[in-house]
BALOBA-1460 file (C-alpha; in Angstrom, 3 decimals):
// residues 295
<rec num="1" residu="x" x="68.155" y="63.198" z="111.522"/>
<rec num="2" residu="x" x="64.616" y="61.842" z="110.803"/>
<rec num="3" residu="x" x="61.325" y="64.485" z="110.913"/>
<rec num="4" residu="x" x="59.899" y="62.324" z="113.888"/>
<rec num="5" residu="x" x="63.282" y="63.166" z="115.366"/>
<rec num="6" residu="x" x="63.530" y="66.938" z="114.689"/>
<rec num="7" residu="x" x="59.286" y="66.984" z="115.324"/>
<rec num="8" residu="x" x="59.853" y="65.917" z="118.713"/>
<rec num="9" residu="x" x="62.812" y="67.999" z="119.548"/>
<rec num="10" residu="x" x="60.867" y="71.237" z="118.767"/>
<rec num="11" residu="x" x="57.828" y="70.191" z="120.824"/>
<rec num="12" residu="x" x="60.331" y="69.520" z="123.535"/>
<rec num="13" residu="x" x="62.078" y="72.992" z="123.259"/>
<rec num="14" residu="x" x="58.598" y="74.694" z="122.847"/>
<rec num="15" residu="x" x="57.492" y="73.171" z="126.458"/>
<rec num="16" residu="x" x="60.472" y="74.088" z="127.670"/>
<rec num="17" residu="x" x="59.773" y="77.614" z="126.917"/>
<rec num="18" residu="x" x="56.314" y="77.439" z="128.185"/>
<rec num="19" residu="x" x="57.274" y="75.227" z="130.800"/>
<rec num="20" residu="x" x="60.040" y="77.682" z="131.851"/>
<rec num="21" residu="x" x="58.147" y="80.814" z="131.497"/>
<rec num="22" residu="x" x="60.309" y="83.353" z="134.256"/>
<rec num="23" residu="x" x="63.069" y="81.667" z="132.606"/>
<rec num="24" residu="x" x="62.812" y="82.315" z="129.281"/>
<rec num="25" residu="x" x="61.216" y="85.950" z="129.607"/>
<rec num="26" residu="x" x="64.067" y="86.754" z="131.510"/>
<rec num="27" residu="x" x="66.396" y="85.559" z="128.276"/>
<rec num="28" residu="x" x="64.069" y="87.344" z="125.427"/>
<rec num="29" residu="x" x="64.417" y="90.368" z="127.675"/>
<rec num="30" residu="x" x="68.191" y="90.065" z="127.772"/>
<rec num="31" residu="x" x="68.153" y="89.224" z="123.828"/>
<rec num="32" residu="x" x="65.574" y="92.635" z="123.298"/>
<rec num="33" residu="x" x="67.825" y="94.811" z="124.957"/>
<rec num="34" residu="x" x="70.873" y="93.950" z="123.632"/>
<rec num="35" residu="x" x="70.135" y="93.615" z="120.040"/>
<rec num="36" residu="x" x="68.223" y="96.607" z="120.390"/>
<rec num="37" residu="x" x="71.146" y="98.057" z="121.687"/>
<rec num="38" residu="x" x="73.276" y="96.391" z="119.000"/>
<rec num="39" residu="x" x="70.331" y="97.548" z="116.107"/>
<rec num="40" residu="x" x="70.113" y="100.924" z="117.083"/>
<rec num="41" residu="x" x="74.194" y="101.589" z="117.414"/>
<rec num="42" residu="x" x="74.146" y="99.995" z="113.705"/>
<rec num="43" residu="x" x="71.460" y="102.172" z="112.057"/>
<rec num="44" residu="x" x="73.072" y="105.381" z="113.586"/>
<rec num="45" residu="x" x="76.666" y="104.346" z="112.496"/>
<rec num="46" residu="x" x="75.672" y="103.269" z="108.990"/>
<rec num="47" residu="x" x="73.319" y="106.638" z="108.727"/>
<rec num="48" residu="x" x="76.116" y="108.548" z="110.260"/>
<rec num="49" residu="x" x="78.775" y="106.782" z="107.777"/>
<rec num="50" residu="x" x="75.973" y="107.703" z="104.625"/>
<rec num="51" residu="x" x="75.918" y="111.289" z="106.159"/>
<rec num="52" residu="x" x="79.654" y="111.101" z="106.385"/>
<rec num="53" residu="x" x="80.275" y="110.347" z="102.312"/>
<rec num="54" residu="x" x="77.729" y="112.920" z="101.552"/>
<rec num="55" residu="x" x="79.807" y="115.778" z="103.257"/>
<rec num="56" residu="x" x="83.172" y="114.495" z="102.039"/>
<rec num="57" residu="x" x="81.771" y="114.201" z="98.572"/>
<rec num="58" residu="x" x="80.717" y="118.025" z="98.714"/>
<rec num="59" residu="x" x="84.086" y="119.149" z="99.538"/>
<rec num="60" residu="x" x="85.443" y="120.788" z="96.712"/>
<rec num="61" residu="x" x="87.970" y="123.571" z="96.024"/>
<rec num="62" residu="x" x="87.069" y="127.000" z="95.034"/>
<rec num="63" residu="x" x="89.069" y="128.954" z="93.211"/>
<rec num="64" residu="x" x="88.356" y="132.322" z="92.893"/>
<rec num="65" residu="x" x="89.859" y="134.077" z="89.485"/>
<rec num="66" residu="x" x="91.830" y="137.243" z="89.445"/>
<rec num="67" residu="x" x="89.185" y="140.616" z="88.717"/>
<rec num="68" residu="x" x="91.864" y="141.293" z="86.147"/>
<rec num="69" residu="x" x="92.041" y="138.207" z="84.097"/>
<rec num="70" residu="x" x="90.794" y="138.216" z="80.692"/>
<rec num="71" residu="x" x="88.659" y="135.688" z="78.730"/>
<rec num="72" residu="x" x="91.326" y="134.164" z="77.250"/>
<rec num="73" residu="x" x="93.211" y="134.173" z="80.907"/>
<rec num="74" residu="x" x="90.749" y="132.139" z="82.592"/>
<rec num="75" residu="x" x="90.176" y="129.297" z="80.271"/>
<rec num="76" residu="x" x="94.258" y="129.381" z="80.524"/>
<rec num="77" residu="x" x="93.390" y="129.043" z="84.298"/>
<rec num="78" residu="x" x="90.728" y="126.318" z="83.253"/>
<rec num="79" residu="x" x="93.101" y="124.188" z="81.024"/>
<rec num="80" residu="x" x="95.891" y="124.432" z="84.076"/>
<rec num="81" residu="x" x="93.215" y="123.355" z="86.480"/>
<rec num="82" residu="x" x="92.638" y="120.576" z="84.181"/>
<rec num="83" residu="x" x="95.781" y="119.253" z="84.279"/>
<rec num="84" residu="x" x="96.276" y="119.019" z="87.596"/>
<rec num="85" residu="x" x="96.500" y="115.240" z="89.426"/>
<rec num="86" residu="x" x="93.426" y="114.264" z="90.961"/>
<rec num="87" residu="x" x="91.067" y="116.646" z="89.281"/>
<rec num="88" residu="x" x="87.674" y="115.465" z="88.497"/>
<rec num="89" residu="x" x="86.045" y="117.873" z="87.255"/>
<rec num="90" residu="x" x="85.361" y="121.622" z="86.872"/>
<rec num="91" residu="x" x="82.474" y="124.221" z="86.586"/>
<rec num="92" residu="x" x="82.379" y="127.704" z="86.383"/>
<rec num="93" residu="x" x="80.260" y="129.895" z="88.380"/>
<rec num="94" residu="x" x="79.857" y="133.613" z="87.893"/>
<rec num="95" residu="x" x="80.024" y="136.766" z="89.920"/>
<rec num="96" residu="x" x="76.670" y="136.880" z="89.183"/>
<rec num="97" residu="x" x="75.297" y="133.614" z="89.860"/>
<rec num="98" residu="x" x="78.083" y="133.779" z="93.073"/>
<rec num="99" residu="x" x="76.083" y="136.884" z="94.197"/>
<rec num="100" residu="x" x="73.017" y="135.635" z="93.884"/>
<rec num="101" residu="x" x="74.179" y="132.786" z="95.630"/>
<rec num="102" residu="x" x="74.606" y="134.763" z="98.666"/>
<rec num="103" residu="x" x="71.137" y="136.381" z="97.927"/>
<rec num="104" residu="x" x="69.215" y="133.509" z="98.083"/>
<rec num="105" residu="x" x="71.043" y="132.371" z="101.718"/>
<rec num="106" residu="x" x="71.268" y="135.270" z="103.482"/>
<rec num="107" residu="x" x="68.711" y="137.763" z="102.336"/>
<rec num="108" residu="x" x="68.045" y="140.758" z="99.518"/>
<rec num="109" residu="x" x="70.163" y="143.009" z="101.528"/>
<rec num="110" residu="x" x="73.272" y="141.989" z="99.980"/>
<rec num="111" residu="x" x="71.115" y="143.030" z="96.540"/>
<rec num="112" residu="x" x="72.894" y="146.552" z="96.605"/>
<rec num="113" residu="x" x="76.020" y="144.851" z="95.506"/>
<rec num="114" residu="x" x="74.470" y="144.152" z="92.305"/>
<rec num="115" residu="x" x="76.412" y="145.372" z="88.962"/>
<rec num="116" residu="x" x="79.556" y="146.593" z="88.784"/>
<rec num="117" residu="x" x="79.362" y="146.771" z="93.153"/>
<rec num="118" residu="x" x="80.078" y="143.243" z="92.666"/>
<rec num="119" residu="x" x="83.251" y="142.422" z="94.954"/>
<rec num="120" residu="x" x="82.973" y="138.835" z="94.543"/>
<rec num="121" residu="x" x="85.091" y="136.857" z="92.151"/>
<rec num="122" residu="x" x="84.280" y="134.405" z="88.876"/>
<rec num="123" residu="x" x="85.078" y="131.016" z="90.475"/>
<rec num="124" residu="x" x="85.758" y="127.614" z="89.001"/>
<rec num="125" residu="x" x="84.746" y="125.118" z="91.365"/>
<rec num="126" residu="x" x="87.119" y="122.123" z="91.408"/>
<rec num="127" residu="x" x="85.907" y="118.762" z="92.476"/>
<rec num="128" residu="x" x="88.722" y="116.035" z="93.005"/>
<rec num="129" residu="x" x="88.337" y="112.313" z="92.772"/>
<rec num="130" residu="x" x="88.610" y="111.710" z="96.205"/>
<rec num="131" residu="x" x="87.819" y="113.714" z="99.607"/>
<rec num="132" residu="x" x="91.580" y="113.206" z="100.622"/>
<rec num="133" residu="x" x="92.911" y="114.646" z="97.167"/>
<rec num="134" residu="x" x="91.403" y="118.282" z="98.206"/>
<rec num="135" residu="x" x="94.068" y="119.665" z="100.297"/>
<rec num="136" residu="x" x="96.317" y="118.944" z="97.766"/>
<rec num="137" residu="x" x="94.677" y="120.311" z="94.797"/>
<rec num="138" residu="x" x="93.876" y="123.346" z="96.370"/>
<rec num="139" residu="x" x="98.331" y="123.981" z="96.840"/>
<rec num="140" residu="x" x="98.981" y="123.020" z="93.756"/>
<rec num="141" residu="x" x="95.637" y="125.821" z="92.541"/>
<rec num="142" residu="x" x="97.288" y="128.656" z="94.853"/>
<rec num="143" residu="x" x="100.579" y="128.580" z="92.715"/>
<rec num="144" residu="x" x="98.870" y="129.146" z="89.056"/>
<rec num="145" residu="x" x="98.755" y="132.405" z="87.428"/>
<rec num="146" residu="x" x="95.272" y="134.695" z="87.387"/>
<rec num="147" residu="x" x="94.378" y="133.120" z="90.906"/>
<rec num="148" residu="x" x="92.985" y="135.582" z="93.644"/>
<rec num="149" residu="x" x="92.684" y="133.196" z="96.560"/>
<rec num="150" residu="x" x="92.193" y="129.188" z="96.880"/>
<rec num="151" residu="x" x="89.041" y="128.016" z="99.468"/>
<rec num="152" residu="x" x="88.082" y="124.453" z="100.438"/>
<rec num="153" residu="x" x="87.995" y="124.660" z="104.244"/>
<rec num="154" residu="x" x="91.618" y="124.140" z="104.486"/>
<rec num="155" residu="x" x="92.184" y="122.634" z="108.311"/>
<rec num="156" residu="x" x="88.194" y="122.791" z="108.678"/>
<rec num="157" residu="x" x="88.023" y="120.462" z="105.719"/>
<rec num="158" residu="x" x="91.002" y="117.906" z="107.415"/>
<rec num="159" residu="x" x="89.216" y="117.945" z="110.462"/>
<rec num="160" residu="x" x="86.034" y="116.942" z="109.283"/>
<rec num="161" residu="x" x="87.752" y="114.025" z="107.588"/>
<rec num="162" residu="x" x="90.062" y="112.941" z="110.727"/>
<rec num="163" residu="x" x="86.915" y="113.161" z="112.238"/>
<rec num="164" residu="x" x="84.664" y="111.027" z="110.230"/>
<rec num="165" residu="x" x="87.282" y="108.396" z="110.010"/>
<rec num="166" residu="x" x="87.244" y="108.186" z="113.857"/>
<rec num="167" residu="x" x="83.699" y="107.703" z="113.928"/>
<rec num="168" residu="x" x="83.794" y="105.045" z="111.828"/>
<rec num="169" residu="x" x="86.556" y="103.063" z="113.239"/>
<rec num="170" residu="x" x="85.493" y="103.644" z="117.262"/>
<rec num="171" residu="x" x="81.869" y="103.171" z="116.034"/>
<rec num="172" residu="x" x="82.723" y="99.516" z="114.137"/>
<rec num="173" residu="x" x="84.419" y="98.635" z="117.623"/>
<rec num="174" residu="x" x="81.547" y="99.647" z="119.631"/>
<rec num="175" residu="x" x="79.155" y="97.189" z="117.765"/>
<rec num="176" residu="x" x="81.900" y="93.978" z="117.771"/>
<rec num="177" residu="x" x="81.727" y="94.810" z="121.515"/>
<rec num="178" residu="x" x="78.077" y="95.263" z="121.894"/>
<rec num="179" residu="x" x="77.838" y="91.875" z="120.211"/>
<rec num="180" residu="x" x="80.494" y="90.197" z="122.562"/>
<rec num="181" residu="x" x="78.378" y="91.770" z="125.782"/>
<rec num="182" residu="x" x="74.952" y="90.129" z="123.734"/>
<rec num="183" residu="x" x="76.827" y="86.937" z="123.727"/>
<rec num="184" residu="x" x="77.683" y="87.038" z="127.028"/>
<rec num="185" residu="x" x="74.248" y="87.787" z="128.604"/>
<rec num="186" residu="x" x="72.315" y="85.490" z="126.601"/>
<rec num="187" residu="x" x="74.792" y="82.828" z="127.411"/>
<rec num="188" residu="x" x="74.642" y="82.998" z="131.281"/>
<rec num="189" residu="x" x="70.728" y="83.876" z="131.153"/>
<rec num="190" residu="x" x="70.424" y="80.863" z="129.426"/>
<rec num="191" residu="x" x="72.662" y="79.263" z="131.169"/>
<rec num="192" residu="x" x="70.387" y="80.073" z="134.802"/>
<rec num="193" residu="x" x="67.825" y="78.181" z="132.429"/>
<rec num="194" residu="x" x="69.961" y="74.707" z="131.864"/>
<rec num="195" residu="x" x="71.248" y="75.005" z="135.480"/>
<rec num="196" residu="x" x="67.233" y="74.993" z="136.742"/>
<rec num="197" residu="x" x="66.964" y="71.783" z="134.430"/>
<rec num="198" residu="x" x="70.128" y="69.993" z="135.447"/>
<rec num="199" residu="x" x="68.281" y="67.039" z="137.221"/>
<rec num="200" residu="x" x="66.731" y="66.554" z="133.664"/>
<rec num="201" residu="x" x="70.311" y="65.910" z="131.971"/>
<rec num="202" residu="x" x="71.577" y="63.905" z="134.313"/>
<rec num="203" residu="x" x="68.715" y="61.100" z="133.970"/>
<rec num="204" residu="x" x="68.569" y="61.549" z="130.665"/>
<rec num="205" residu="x" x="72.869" y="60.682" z="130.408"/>
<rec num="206" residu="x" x="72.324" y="58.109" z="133.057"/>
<rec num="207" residu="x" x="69.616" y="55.935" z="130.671"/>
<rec num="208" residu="x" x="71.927" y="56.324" z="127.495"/>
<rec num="209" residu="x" x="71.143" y="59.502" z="125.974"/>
<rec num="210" residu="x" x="73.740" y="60.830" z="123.531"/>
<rec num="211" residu="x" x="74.939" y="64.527" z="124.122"/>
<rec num="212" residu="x" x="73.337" y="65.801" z="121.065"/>
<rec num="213" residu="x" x="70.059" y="64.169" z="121.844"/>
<rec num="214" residu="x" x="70.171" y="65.916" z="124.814"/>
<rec num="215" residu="x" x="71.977" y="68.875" z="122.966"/>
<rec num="216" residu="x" x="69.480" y="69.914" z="120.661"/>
<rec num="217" residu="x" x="66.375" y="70.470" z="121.839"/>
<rec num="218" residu="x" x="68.411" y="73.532" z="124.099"/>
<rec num="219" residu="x" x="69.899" y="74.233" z="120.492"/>
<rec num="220" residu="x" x="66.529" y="74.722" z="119.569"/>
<rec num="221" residu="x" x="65.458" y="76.599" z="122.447"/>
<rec num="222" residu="x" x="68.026" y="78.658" z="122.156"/>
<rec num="223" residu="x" x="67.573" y="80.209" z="118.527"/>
<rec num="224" residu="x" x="63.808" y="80.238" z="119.741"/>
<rec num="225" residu="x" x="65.010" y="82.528" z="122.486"/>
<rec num="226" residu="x" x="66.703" y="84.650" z="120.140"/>
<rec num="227" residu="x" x="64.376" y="84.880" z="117.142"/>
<rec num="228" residu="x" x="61.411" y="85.709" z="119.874"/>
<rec num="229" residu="x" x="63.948" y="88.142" z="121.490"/>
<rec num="230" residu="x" x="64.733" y="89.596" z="118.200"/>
<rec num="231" residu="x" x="61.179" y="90.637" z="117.016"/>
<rec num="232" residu="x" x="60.823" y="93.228" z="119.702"/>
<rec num="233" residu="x" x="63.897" y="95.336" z="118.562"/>
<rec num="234" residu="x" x="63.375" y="94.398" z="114.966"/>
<rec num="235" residu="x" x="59.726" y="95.972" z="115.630"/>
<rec num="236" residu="x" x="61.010" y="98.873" z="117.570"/>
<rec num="237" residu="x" x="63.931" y="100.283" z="115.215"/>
<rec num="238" residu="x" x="61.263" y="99.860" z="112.325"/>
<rec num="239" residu="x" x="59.000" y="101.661" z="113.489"/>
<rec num="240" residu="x" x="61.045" y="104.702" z="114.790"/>
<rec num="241" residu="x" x="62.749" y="104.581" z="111.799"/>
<rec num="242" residu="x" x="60.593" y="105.338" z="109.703"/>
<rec num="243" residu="x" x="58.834" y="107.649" z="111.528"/>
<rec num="244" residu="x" x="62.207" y="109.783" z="111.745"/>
<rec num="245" residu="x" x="62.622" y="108.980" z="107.987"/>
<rec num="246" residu="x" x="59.691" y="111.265" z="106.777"/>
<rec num="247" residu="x" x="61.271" y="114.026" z="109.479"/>
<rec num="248" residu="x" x="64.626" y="114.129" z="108.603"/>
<rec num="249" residu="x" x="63.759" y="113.893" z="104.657"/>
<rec num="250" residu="x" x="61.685" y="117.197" z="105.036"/>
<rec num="251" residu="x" x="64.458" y="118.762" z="107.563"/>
<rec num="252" residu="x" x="66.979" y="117.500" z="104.840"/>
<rec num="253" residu="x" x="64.911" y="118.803" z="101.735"/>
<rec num="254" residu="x" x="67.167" y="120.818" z="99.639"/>
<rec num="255" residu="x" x="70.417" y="119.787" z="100.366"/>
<rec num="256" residu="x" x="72.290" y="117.151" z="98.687"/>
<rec num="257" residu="x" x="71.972" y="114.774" z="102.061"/>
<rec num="258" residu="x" x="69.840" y="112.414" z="102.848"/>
<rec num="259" residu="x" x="69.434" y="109.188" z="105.139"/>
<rec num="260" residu="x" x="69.521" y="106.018" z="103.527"/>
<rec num="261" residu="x" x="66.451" y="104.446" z="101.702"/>
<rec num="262" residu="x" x="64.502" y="102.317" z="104.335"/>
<rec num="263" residu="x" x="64.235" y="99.720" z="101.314"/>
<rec num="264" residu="x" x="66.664" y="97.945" z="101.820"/>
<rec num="265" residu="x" x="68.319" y="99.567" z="105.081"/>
<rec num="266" residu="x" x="65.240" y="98.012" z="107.032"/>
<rec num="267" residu="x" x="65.855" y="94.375" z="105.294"/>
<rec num="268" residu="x" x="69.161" y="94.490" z="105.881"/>
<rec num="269" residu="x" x="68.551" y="95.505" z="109.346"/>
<rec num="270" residu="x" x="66.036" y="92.855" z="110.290"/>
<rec num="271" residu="x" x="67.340" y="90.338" z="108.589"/>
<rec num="272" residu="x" x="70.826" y="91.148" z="110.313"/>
<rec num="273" residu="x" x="69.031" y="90.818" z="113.830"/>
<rec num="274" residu="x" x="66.958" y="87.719" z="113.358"/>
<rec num="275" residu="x" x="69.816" y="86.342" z="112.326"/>
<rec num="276" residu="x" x="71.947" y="87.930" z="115.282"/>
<rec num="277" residu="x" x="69.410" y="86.227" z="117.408"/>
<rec num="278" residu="x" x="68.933" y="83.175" z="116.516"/>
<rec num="279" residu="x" x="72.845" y="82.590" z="115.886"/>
<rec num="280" residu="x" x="73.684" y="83.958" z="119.734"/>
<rec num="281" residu="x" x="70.769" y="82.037" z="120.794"/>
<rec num="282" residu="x" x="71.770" y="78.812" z="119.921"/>
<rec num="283" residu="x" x="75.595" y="79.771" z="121.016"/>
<rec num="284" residu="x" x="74.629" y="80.752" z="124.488"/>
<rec num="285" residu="x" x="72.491" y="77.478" z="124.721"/>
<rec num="286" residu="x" x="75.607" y="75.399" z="123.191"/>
<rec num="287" residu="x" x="78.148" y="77.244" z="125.431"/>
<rec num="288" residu="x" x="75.665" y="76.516" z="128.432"/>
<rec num="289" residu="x" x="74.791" y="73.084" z="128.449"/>
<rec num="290" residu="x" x="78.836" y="72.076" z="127.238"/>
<rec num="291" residu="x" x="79.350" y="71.347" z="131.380"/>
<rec num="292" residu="x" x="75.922" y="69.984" z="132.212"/>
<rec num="293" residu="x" x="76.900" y="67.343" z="129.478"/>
<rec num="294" residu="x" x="80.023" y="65.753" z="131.915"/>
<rec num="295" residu="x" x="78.262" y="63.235" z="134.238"/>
């Protein structure tokens, strides 16, 4: 296609969006809200997915060793811990550092325990290779020798991963249907915008215009539509964002969570919705004009 060619069908699709001006606010409304919609169910799901691996990641098993074990008992214990499938890795925290532990969360009260009023246990903490390995690990820890009790959360711990998993999958079909439903809008506000225009076509089919002279300039129009439509939400999420960003990383200080990084979530995010825009822009106006085309 020459540039004379493309120049002119831009001009054309820019009047057309002046020209058209109810029109084509109504259709960078219906593009705002949905991709906002779309945008905003995206950065929660992908946060809540990053929030998701963070928890699973921290599930480990606790094994608590015997008061009566030895030295040479627990790094038995240890080496049969090691050997286990699906074992990681392994560190060894004190009754001690366990106490103090539960100093440092819920107050110097529990201080009189100190010394030999210690009723807490040495504890290896064993960290599998995956979140789904846990359950196991911890049965296979419960039948060694020197071991007082095994802890990982048992059906609290299977929950939480049932339940992550569902959020995931009912979240990822949430979004492909948000998308559909943008489609869907754009096309038949878009298509109120052809239908207004349909004396246009016709003349221009009737003095030998080929469909994708006609075709492009609502092409055009179209991604217009949906880039213009885009910015808003694009602007929005940005913005609250990061303002929630600075919140939730002070809230969140301490712990090993976090949100993720807003370079590059944000790029991926606008470049994901400009290019949502512009790509159900162009498909509403090409699923619109298809029977304003058949003189």
């Amino acid at each position: 296609m020459k540039f004379r060619t493309v120049k002119r069908h831009i001009i054309e699709s820019l009047r057309s969006i002046i020209r058209n001006g109810w029109m084509t606010l109504a259709a960078v409304s219906a593009v705002a809200v949905t991709l906002l919609l779309v945008g905003s169910f995206i950065a929660l799901l992908m946060n809540v997915n990053k929030l998701a691996s963070d928890i699973e990641n921290n599930v480990s098993v606790r094994v608590h060793i015997d008061l009566a074990a030895e030295e040479a008992d627990q790094e038995t214990l240890r080496s049969s811990l090691e050997e286990l499938e699906h074992v990681e890795s392994i560190e060894f925290s004190s009754r001690d550092k366990e106490l103090d532990n539960v100093i440092g969360s819920y107050g110097e009260t529990f201080g009189l325990f100190d010394g030999d009023n210690n009723p807490l246990y040495d504890v290896f903490i064993v960290n599998t290779d995956s979140p789904e390995s846990t359950t196991e690990v911890a049965e296979a820890a419960e039948a060694l020798d020197y071991v007082a009790e095994v802890d990982y959360g048992g059906s609290d711990a299977d929950r939480l991963f049932e339940v992550m998993s569902t959020v995931r999958n009912v979240g990822t079909i949430i979004i492909v249907a948000l998308i559909f439903t943008a489609v869907f809008l754009i096309a038949n506000t878009i298509r109120i915008t052809i239908f207004s225009r349909r004396t246009e076509i016709e003349i221009m089919k009737l003095v030998g215009a080929t469909n994708w002279f006609i075709r492009w300039p609502f092409l055009i129009e179209g991604a217009l539509i949906g880039l213009i439509g885009a910015l808003i939400p694009v602007s929005i999420i940005s913005y609250v964002y990061l303002s929630g960003y600075d919140s939730m990383t002070n809230y969140l200080a301490g712990s090993t969570y976090a949100l993720l990084e807003p370079n590059p979530f944000l790029f991926f995010i606008v470049a994901l919705l400009l290019g949502i825009g512009i790509v159900i822009g162009s498909l509403g106006s090409a699923l619109s004009i298809r029977k304003f085309l058949k003189v």
